[in-house]
PDB file with one MODEL, atoms N, CA, C and O in Angstrom:
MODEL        1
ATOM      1  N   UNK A   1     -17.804   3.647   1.650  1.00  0.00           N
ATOM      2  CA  UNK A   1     -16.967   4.587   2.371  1.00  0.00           C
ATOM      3  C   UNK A   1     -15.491   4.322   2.094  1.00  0.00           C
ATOM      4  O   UNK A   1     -14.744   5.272   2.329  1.00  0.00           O
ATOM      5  N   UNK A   2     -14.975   3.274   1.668  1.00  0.00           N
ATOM      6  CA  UNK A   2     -14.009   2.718   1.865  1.00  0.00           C
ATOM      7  C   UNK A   2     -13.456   3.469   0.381  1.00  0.00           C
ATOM      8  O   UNK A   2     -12.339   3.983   0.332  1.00  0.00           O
ATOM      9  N   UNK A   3     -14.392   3.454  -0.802  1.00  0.00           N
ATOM     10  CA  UNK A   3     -13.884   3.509  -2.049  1.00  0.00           C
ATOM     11  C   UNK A   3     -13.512   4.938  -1.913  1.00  0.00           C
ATOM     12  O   UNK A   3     -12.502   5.174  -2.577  1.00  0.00           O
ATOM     13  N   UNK A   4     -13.931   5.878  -1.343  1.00  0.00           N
ATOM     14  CA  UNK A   4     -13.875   7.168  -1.120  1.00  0.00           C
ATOM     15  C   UNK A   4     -12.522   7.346   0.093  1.00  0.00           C
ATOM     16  O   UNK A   4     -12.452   8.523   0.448  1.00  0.00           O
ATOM     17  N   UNK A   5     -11.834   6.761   0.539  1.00  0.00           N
ATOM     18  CA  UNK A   5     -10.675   6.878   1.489  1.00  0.00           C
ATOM     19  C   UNK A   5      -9.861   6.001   0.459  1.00  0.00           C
ATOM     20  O   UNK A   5      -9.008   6.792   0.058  1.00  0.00           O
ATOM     21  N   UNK A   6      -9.700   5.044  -0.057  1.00  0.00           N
ATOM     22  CA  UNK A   6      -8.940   5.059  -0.850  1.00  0.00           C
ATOM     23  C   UNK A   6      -9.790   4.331  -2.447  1.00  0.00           C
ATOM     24  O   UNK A   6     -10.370   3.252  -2.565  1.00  0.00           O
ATOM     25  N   UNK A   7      -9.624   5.091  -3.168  1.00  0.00           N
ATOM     26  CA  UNK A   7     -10.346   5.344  -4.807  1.00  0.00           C
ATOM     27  C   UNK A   7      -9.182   4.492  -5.108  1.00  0.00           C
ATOM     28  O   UNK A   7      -8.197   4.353  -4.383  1.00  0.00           O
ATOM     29  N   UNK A   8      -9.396   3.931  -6.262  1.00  0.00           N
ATOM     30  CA  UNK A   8      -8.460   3.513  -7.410  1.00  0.00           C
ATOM     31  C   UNK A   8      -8.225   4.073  -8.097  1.00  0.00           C
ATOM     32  O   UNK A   8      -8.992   4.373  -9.011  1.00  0.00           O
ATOM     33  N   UNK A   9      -6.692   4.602  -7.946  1.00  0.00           N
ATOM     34  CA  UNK A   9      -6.277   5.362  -8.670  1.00  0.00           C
ATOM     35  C   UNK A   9      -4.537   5.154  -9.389  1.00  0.00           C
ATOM     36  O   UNK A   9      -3.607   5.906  -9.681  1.00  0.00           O
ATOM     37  N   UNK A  10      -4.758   3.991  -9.426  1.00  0.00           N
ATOM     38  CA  UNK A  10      -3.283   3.667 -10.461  1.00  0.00           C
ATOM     39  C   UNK A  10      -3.312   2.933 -11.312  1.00  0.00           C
ATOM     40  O   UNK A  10      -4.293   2.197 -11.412  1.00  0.00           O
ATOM     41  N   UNK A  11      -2.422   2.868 -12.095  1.00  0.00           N
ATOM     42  CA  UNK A  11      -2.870   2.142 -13.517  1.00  0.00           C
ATOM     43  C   UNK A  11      -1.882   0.819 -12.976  1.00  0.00           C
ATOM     44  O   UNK A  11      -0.975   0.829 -12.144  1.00  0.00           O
ATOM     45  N   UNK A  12      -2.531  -0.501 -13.930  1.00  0.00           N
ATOM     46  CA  UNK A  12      -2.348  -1.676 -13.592  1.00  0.00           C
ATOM     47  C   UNK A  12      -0.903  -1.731 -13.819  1.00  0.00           C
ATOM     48  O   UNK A  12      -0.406  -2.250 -12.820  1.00  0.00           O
ATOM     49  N   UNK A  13      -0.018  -1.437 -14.663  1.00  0.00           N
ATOM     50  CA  UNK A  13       1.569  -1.669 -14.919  1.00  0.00           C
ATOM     51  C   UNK A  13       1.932  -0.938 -13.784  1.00  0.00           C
ATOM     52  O   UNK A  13       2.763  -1.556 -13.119  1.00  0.00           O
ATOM     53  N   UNK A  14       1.468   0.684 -13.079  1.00  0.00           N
ATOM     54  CA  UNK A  14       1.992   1.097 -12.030  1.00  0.00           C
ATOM     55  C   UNK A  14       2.023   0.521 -10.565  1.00  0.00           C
ATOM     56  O   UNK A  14       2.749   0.734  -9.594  1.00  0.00           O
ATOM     57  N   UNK A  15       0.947  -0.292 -10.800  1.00  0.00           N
ATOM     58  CA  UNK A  15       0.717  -1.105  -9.522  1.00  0.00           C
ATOM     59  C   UNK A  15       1.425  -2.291  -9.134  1.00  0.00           C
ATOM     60  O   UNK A  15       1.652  -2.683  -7.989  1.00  0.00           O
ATOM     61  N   UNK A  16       1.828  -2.949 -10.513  1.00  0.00           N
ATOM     62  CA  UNK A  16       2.745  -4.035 -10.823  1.00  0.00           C
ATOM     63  C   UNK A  16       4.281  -3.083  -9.973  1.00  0.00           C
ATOM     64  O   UNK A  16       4.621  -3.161  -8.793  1.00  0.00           O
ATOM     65  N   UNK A  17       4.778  -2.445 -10.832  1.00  0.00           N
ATOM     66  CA  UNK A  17       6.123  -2.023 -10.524  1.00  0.00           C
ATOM     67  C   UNK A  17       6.004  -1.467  -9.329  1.00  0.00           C
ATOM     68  O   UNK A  17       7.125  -1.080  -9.000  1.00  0.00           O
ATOM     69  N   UNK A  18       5.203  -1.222  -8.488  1.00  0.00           N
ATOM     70  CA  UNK A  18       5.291  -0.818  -6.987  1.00  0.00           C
ATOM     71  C   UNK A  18       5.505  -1.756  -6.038  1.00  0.00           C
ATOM     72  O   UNK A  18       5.949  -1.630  -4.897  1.00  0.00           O
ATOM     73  N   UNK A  19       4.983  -3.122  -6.887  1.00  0.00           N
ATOM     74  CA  UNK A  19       4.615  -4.429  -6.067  1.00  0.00           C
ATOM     75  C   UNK A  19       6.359  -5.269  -5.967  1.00  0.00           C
ATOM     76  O   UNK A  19       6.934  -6.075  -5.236  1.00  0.00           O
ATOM     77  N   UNK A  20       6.666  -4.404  -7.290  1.00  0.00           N
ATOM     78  CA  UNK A  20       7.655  -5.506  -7.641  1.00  0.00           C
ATOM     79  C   UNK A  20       9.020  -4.103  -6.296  1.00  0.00           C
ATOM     80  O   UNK A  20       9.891  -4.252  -5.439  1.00  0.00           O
ATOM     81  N   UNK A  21       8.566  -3.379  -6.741  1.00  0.00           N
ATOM     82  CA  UNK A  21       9.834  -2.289  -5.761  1.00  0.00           C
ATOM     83  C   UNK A  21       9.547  -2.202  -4.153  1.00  0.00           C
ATOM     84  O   UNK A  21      10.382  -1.724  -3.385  1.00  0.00           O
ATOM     85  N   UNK A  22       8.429  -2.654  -3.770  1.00  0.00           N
ATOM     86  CA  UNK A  22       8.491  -3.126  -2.372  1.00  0.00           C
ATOM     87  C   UNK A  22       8.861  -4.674  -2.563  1.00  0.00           C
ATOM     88  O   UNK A  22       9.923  -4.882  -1.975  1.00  0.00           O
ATOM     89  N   UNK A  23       8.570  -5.361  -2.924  1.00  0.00           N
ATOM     90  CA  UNK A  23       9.393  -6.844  -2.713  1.00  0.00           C
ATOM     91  C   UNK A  23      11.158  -6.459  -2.659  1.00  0.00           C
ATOM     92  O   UNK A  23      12.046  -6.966  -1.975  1.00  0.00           O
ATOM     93  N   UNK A  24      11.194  -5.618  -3.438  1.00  0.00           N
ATOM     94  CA  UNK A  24      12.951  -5.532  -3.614  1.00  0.00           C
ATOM     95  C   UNK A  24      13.606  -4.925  -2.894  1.00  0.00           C
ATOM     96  O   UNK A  24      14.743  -5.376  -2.761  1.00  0.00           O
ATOM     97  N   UNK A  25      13.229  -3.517  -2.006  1.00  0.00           N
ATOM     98  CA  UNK A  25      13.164  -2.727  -0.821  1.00  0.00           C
ATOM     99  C   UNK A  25      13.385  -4.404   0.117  1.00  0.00           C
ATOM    100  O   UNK A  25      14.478  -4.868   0.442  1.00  0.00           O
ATOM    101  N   UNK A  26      12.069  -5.024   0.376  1.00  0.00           N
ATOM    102  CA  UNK A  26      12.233  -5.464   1.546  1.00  0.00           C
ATOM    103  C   UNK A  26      13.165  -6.842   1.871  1.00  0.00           C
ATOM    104  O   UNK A  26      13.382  -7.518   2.877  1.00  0.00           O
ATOM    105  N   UNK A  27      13.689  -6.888   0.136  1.00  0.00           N
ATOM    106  CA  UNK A  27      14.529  -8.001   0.533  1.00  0.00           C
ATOM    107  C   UNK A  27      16.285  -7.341   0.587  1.00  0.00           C
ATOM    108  O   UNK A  27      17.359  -7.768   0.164  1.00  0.00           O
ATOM    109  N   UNK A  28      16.003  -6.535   1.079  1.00  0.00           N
ATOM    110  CA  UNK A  28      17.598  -5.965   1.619  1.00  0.00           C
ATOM    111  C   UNK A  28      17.640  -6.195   2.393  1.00  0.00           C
ATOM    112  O   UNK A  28      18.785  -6.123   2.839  1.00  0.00           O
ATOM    113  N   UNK A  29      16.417  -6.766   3.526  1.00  0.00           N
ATOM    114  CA  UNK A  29      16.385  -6.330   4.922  1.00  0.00           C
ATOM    115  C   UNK A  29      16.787  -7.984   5.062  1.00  0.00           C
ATOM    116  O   UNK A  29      17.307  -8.232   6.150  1.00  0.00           O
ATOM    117  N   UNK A  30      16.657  -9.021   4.260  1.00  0.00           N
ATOM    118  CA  UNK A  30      17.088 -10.411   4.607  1.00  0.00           C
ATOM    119  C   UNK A  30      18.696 -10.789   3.629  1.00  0.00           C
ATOM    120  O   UNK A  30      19.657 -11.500   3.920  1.00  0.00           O
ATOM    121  N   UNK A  31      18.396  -9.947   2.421  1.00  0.00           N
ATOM    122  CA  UNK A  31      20.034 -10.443   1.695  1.00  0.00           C
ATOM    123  C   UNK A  31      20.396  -8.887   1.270  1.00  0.00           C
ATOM    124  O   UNK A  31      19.731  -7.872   1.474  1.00  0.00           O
ATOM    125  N   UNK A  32      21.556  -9.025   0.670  1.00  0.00           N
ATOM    126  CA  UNK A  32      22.222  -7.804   0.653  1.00  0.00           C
ATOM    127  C   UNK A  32      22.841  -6.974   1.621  1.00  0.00           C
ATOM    128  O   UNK A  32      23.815  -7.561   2.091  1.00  0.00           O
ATOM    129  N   UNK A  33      22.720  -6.155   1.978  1.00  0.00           N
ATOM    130  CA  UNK A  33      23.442  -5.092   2.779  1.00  0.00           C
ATOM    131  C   UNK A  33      22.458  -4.947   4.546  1.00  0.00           C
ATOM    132  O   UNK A  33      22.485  -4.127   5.464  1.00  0.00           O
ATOM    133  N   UNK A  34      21.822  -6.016   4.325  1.00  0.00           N
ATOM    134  CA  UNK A  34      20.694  -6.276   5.832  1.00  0.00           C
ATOM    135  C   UNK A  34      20.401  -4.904   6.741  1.00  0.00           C
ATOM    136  O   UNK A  34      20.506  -4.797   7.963  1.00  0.00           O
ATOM    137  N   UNK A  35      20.035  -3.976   5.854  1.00  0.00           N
ATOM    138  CA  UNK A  35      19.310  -2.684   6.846  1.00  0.00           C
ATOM    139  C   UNK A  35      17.992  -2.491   6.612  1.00  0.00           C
ATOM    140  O   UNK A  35      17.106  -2.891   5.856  1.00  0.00           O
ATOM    141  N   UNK A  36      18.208  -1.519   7.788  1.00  0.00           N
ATOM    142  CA  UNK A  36      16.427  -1.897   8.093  1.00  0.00           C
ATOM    143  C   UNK A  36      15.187  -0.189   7.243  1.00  0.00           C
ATOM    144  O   UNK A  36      14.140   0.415   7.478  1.00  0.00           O
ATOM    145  N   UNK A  37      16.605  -0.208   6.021  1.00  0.00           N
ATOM    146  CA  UNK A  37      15.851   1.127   5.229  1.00  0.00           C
ATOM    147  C   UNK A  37      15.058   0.081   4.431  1.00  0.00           C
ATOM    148  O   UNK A  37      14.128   0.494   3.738  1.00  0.00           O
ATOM    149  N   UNK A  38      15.243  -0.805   4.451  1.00  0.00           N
ATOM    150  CA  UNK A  38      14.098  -2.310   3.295  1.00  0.00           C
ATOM    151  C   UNK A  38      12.713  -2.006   3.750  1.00  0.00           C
ATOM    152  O   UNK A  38      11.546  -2.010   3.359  1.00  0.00           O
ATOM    153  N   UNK A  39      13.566  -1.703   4.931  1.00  0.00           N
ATOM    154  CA  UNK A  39      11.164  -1.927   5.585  1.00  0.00           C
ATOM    155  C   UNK A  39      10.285  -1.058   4.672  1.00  0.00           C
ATOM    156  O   UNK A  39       9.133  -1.383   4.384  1.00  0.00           O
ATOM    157  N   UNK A  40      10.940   0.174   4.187  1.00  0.00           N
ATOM    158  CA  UNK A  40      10.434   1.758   3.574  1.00  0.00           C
ATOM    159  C   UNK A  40       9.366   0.842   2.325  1.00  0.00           C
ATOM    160  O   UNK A  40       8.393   1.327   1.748  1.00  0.00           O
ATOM    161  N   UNK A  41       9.975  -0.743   2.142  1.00  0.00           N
ATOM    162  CA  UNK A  41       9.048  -1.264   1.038  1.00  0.00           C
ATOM    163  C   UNK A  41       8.137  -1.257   1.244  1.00  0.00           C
ATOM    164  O   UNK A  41       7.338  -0.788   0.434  1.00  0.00           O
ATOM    165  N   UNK A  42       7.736  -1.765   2.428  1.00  0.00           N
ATOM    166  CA  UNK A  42       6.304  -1.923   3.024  1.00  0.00           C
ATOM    167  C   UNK A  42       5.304  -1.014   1.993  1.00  0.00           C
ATOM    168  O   UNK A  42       4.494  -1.591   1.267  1.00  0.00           O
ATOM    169  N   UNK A  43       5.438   0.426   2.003  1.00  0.00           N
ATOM    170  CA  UNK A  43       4.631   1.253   0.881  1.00  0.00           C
ATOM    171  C   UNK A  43       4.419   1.122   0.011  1.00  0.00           C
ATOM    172  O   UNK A  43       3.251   1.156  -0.375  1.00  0.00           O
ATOM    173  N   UNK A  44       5.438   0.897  -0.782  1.00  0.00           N
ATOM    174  CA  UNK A  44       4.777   1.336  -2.747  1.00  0.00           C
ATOM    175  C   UNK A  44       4.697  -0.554  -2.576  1.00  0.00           C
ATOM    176  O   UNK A  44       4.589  -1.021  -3.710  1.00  0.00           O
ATOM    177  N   UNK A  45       4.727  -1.823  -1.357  1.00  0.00           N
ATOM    178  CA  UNK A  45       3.838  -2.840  -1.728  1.00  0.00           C
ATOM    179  C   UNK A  45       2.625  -2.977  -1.272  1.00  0.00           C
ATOM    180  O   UNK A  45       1.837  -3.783  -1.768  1.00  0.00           O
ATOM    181  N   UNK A  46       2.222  -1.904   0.115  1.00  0.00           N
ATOM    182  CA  UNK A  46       0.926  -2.150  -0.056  1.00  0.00           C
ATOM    183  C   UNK A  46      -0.126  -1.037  -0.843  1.00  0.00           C
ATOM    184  O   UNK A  46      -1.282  -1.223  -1.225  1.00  0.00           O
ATOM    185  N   UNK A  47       0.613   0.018  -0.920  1.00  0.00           N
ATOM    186  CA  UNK A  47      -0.169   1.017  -2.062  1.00  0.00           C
ATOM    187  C   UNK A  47      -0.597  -0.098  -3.512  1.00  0.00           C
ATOM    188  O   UNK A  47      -1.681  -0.262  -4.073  1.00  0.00           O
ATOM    189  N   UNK A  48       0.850  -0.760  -3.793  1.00  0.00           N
ATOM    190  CA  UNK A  48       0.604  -1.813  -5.385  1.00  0.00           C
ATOM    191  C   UNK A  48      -0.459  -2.679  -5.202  1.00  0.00           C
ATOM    192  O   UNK A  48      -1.276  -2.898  -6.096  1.00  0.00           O
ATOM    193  N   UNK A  49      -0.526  -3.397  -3.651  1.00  0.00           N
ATOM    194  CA  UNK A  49      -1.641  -4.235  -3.981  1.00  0.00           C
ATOM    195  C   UNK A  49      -3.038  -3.570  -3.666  1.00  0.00           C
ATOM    196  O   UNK A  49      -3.970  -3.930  -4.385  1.00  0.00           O
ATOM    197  N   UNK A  50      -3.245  -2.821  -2.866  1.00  0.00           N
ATOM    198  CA  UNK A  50      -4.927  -1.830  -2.767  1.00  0.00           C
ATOM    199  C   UNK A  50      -4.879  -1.305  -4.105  1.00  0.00           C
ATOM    200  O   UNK A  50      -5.862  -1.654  -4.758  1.00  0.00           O
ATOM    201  N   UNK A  51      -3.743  -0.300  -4.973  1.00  0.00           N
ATOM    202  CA  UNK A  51      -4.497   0.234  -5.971  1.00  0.00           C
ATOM    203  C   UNK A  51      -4.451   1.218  -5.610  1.00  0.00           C
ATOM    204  O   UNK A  51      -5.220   1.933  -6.253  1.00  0.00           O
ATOM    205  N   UNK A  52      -3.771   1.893  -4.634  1.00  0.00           N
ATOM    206  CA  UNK A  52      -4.754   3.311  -4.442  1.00  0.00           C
ATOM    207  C   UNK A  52      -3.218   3.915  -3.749  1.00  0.00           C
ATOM    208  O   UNK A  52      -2.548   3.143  -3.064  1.00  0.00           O
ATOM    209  N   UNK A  53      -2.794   5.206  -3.972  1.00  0.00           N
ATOM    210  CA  UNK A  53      -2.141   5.937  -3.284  1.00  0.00           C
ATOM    211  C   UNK A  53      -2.733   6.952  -2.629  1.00  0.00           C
ATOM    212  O   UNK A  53      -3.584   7.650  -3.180  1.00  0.00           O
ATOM    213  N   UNK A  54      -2.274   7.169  -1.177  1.00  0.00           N
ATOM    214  CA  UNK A  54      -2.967   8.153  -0.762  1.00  0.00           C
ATOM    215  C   UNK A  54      -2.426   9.423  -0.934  1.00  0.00           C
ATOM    216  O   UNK A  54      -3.198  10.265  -0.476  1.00  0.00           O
ATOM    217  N   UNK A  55      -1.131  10.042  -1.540  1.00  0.00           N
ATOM    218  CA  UNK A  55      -0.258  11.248  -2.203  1.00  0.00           C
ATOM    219  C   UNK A  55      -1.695  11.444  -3.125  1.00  0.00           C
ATOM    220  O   UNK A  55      -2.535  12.340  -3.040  1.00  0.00           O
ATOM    221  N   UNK A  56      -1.658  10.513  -3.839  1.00  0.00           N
ATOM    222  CA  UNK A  56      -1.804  10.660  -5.003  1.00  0.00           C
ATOM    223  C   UNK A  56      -3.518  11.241  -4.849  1.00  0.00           C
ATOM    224  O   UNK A  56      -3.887  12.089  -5.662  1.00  0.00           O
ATOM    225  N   UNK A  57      -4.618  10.684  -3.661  1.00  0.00           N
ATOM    226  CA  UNK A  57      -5.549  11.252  -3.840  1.00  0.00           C
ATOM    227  C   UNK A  57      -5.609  12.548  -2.787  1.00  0.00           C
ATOM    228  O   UNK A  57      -6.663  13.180  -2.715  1.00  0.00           O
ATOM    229  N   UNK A  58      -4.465  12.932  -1.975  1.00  0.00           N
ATOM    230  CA  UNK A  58      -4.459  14.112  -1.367  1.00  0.00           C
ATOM    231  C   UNK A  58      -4.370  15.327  -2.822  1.00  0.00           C
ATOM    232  O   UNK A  58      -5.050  16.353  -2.825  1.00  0.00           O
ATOM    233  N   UNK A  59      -3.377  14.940  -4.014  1.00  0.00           N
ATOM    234  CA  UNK A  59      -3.117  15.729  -4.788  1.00  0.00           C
ATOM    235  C   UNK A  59      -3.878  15.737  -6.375  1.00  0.00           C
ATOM    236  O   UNK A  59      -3.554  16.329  -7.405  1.00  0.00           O
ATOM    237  N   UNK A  60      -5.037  14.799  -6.071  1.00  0.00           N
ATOM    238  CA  UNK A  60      -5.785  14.730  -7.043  1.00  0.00           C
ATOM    239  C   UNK A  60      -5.349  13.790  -8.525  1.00  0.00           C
ATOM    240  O   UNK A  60      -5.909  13.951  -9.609  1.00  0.00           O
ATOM    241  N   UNK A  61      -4.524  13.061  -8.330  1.00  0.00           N
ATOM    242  CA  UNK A  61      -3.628  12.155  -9.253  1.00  0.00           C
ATOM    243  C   UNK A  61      -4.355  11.348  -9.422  1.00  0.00           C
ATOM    244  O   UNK A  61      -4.828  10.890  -8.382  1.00  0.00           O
ATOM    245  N   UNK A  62      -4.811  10.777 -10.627  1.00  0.00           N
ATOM    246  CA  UNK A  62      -5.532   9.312 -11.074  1.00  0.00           C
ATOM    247  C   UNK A  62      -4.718   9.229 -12.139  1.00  0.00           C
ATOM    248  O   UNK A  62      -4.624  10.071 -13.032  1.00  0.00           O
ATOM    249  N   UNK A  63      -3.879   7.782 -12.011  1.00  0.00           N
ATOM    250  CA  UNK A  63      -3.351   7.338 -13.356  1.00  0.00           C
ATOM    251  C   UNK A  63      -4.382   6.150 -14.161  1.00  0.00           C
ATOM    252  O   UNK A  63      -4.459   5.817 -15.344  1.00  0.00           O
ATOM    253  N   UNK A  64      -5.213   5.637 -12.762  1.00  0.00           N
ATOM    254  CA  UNK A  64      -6.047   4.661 -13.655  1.00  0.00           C
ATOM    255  C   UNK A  64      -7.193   4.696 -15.062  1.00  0.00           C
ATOM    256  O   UNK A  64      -8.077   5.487 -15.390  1.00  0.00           O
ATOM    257  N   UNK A  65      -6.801   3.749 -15.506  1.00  0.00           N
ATOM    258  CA  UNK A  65      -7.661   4.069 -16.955  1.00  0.00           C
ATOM    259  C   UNK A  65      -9.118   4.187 -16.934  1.00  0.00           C
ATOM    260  O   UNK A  65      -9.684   5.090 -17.550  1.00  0.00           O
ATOM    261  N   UNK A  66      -9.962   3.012 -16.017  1.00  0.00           N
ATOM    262  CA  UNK A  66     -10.736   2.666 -15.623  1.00  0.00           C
ATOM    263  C   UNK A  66     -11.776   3.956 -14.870  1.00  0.00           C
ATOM    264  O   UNK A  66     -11.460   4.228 -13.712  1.00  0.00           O
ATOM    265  N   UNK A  67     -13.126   4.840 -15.544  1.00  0.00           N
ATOM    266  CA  UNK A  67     -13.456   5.765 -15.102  1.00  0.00           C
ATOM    267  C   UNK A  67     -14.787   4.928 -14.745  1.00  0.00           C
ATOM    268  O   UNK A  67     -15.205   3.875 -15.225  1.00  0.00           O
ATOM    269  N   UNK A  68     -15.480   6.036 -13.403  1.00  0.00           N
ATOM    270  CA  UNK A  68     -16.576   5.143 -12.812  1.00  0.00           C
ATOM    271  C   UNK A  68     -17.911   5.760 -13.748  1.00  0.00           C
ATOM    272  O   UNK A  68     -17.938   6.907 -14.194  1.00  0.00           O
ATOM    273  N   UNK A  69     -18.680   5.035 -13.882  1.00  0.00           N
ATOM    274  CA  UNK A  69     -19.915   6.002 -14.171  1.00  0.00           C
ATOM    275  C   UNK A  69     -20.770   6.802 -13.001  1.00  0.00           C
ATOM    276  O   UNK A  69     -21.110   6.407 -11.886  1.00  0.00           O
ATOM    277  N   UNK A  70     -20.932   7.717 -13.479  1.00  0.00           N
ATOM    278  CA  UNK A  70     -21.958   8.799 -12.774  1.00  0.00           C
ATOM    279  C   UNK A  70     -22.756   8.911 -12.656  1.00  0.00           C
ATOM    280  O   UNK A  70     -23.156   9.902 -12.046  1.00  0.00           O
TER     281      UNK A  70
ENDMDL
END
């Protein structure tokens, strides 16, 4: 049930750079300019580490390479 609410659907470099742009989002919120728009990381780091956007399966988007068999 779970794979069907959120599918894998991003490709491994996209998942990387989401991981790496919520770490960087949320470290505004401790150095830099200390606001609390850092938190907004929270997303594209936990979308990077599940794998799965949920935009992306409302709108039918699979970047992952990886197809399931049928």
């Amino acid at each position: 049930m779970l794979t069907r609410l959120f599918p894998a659907n991003e490709h491994p470099v996209e998942r990387a750079l989401r991981v790496a742009l919520g770490i960087g989002l949320l470290a505004l919120v401790f150095i830099g300019p200390k606001t609390a728009w850092g938190l907004l990381g929270f997303v594209p780091l936990l979308t990077g580490l599940v794998g799965s956007c949920p935009l992306y399966t409302l709108l039918g988007i699979n970047t992952c390479p990886v197809r399931r068999r049928g």
